[in-house]
C-alpha atoms as a printed R data frame, in Angstrom:
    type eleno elety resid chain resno      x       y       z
1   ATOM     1    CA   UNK     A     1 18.877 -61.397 -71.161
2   ATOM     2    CA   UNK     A     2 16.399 -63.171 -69.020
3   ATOM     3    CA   UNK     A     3 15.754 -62.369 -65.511
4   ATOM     4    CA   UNK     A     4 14.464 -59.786 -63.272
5   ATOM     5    CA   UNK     A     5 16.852 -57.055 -64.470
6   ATOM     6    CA   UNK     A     6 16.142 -56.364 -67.952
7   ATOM     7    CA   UNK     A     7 13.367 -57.606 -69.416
8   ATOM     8    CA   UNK     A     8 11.187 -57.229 -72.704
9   ATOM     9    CA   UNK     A     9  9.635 -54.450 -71.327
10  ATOM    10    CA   UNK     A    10 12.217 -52.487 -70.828
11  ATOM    11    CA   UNK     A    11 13.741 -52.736 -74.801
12  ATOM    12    CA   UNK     A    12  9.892 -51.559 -75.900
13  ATOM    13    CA   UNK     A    13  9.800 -48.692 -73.341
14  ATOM    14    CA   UNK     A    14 13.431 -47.691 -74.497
15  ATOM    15    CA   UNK     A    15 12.702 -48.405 -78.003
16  ATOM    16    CA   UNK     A    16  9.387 -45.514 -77.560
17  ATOM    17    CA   UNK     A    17 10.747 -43.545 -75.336
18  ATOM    18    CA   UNK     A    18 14.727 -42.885 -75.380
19  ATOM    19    CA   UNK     A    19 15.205 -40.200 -72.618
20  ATOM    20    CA   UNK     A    20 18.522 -39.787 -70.837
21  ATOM    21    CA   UNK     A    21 16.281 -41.380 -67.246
22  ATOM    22    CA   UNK     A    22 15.482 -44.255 -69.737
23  ATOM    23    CA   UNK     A    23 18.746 -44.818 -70.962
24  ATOM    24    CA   UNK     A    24 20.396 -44.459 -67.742
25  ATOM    25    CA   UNK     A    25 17.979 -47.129 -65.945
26  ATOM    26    CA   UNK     A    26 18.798 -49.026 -68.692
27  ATOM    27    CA   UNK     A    27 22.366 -49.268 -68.609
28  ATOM    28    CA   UNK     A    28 22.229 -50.054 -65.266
29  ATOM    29    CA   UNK     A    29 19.668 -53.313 -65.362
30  ATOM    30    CA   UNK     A    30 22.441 -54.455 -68.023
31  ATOM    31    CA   UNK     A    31 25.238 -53.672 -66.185
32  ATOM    32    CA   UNK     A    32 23.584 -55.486 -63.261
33  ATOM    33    CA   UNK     A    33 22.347 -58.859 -65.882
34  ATOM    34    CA   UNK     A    34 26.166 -58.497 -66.548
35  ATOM    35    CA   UNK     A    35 27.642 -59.314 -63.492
36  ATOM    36    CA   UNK     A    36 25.429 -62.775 -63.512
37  ATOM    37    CA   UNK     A    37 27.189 -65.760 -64.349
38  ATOM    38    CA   UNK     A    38 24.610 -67.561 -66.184
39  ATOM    39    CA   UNK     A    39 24.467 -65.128 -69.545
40  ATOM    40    CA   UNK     A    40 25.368 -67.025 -72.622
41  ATOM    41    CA   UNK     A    41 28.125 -66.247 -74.555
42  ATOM    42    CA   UNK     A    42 26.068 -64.502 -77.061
43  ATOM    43    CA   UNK     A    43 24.250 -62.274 -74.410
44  ATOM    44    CA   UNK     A    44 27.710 -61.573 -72.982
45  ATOM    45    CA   UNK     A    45 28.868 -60.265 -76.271
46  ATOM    46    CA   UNK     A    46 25.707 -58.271 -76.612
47  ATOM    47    CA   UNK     A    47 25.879 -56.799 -73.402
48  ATOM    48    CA   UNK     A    48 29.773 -55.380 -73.893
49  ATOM    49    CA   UNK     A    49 28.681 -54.107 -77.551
50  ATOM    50    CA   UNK     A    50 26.121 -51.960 -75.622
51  ATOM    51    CA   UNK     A    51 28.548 -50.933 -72.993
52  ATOM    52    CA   UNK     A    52 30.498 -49.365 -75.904
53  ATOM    53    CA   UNK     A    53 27.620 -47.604 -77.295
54  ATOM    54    CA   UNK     A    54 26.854 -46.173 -73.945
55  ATOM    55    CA   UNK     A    55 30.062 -44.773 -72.787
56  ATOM    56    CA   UNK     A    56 30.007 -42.889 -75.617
57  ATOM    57    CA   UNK     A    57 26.149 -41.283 -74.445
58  ATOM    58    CA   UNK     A    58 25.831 -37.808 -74.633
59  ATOM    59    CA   UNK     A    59 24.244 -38.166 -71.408
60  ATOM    60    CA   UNK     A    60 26.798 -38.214 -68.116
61  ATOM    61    CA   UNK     A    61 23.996 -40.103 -65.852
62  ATOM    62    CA   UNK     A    62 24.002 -42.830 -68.063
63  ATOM    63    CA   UNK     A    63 27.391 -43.506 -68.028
64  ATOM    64    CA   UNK     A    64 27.342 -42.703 -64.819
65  ATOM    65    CA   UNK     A    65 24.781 -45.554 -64.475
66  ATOM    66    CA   UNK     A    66 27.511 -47.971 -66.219
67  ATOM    67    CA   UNK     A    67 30.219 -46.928 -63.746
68  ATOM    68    CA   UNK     A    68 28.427 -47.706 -60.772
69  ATOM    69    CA   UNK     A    69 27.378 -50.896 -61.780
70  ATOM    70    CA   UNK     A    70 30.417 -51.844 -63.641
71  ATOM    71    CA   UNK     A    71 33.053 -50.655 -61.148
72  ATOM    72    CA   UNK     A    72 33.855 -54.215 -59.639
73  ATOM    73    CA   UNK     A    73 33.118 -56.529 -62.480
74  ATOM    74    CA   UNK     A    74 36.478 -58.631 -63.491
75  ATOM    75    CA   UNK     A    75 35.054 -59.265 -67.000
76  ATOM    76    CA   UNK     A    76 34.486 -55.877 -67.595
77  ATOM    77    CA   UNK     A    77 36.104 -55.400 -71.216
78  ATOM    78    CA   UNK     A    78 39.319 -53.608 -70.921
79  ATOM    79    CA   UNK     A    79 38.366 -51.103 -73.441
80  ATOM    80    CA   UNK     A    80 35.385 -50.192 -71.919
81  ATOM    81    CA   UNK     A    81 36.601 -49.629 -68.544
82  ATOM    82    CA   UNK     A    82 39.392 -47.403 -70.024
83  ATOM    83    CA   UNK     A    83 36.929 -45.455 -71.743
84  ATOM    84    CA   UNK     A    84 35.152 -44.590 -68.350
85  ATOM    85    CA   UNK     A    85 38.574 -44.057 -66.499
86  ATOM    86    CA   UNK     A    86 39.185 -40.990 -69.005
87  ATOM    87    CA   UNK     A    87 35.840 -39.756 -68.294
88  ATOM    88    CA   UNK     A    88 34.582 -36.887 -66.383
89  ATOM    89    CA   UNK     A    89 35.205 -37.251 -62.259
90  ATOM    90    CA   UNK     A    90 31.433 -39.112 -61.590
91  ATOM    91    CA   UNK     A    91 32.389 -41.652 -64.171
92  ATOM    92    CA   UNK     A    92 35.630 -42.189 -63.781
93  ATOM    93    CA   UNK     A    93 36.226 -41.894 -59.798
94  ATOM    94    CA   UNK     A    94 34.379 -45.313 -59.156
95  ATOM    95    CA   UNK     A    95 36.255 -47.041 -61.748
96  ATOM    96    CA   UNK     A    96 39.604 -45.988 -60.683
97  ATOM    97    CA   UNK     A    97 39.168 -46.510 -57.200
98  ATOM    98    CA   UNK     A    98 37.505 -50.485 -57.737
99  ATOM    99    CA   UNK     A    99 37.891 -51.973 -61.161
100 ATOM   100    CA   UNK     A   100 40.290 -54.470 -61.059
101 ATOM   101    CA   UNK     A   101 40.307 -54.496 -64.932
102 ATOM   102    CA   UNK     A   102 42.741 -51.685 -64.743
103 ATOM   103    CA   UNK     A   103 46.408 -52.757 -65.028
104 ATOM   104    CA   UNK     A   104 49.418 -50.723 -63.183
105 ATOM   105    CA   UNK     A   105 50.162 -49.527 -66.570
106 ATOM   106    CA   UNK     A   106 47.077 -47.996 -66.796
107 ATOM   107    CA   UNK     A   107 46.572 -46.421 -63.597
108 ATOM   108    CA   UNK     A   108 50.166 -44.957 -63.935
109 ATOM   109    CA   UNK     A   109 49.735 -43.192 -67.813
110 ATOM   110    CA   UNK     A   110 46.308 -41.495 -65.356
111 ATOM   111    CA   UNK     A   111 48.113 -40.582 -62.642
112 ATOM   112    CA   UNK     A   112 50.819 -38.721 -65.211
113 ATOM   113    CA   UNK     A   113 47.925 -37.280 -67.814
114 ATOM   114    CA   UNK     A   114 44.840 -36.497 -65.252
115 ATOM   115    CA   UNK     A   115 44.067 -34.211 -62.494
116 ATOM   116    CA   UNK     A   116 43.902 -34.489 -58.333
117 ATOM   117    CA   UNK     A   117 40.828 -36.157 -58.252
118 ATOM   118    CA   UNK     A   118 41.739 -39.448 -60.153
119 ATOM   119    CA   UNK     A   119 45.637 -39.542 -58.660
120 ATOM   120    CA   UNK     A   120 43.063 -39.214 -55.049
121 ATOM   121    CA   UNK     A   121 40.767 -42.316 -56.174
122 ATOM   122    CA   UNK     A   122 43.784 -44.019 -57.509
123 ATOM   123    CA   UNK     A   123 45.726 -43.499 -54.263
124 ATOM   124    CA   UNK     A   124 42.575 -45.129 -52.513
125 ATOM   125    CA   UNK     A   125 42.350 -48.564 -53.946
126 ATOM   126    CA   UNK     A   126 41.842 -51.631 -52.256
127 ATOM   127    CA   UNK     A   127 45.640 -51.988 -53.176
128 ATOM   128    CA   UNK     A   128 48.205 -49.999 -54.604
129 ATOM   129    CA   UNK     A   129 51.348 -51.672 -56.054
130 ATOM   130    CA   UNK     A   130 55.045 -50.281 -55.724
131 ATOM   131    CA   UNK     A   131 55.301 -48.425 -59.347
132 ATOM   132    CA   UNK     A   132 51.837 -47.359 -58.669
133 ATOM   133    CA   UNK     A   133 52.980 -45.685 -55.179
134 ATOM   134    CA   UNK     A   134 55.698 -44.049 -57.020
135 ATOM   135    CA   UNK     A   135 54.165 -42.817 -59.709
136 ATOM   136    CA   UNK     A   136 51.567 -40.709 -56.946
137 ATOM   137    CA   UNK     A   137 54.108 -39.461 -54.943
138 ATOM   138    CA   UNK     A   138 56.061 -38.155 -58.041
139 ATOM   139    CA   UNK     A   139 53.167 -36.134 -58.177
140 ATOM   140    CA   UNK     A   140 54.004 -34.044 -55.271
141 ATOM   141    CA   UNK     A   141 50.467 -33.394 -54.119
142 ATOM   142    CA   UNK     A   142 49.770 -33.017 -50.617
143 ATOM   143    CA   UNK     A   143 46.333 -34.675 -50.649
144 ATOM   144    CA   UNK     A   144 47.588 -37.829 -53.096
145 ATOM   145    CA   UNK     A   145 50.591 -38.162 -51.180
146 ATOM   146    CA   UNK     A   146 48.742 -38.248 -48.336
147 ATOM   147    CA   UNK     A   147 45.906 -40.632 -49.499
148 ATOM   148    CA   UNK     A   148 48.218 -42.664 -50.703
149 ATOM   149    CA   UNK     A   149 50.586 -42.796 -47.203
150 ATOM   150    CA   UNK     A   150 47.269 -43.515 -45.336
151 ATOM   151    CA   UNK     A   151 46.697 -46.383 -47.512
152 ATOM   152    CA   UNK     A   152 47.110 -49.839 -45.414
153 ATOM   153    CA   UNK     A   153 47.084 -51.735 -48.723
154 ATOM   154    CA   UNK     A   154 49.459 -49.077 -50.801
155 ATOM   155    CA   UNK     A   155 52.912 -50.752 -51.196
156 ATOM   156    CA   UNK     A   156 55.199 -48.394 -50.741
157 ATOM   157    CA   UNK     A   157 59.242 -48.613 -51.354
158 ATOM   158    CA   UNK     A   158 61.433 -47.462 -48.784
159 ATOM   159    CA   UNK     A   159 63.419 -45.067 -51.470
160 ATOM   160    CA   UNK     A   160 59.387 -43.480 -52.300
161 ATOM   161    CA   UNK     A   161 58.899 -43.274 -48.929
162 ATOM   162    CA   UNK     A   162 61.904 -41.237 -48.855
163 ATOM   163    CA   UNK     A   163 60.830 -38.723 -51.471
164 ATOM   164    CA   UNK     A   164 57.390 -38.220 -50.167
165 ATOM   165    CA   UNK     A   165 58.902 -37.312 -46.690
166 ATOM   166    CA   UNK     A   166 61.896 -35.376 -48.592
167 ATOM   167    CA   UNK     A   167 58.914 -33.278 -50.528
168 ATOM   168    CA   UNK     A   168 56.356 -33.290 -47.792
169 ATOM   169    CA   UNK     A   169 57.639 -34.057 -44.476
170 ATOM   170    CA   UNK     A   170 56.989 -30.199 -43.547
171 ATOM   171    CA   UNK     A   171 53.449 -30.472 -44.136
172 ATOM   172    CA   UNK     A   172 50.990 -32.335 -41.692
């Protein structure tokens, strides 16, 4: 991958020295070389195999490094962003909240599987569709609920606006 991201250099110095601060810098010069139209197919494909070796680092600050450089790329594999969805709150929380790789489907088997923090990021989105919206408030959580309410671009149905003022209406 040409450019001033990754560079020769950088393969030889993680090639001698493979420390979690080497991997992580790493992943994010490729993550950044990603996001630039003019890769090749071929360093496109490379680039997502290494994506799928690195989500599964040992190390959270290299994925980490993926997440935060990955959050808001549309050709982000599907697979891969899943994988970092599921991951531990400082890998997941930027994904959930930005990637647009993430269909309603996804977002709503999160909201129903993982914790307050992810139904949170989820509930702050850029945009939040109707079966989204209902899937949060079914949660009955005072902070998603009220995330998600304070949302300008959460579409919310009259009837799930109904429930979350039915289930938290007494709360401020």
């Amino acid at each position: 991958m040409a450019g001033t991201s990754l560079s020769s250099d950088d393969v030889s110095k993680l090639l001698s020295d493979s420390s979690p601060e080497i991997r992580a810098e790493t992943a994010a010069k490729i993550a950044t070389d990603f996001s630039r139209a003019d890769l090749s197919d071929s360093e496109r494909t490379l680039a997502e195999e290494i994506f799928r070796l690195m989500v599964k680092d040992a190390e959270v600050r290299v994925r980490e490094a993926l997440a935060l450089n990955l959050k808001e790329n549309p050709s982000l594999p599907h697979d891969v962003a899943m994988a970092m969805a599921a991951d531990v709150d400082s890998v997941s929380l930027p994904m959930l909240r930005y990637s647009e790789v993430l269909t309603d489907e996804d977002l709503i088997k999160i909201v129903h599987s993982q914790g307050v923090s992810k139904q949170v990021a989820i509930a702050e989105r850029e945009t939040v569709s109707e079966s989204v919206s209902d899937a949060l408030v079914e949660t009955k959580d005072e902070n998603v609920v009220s995330t998600l309410v304070g949302n300008e671009g959460a579409e919310i149905s009259d009837i799930t606006m109904g429930k979350a003022i039915e289930e938290l209406g007494d709360r401020e």
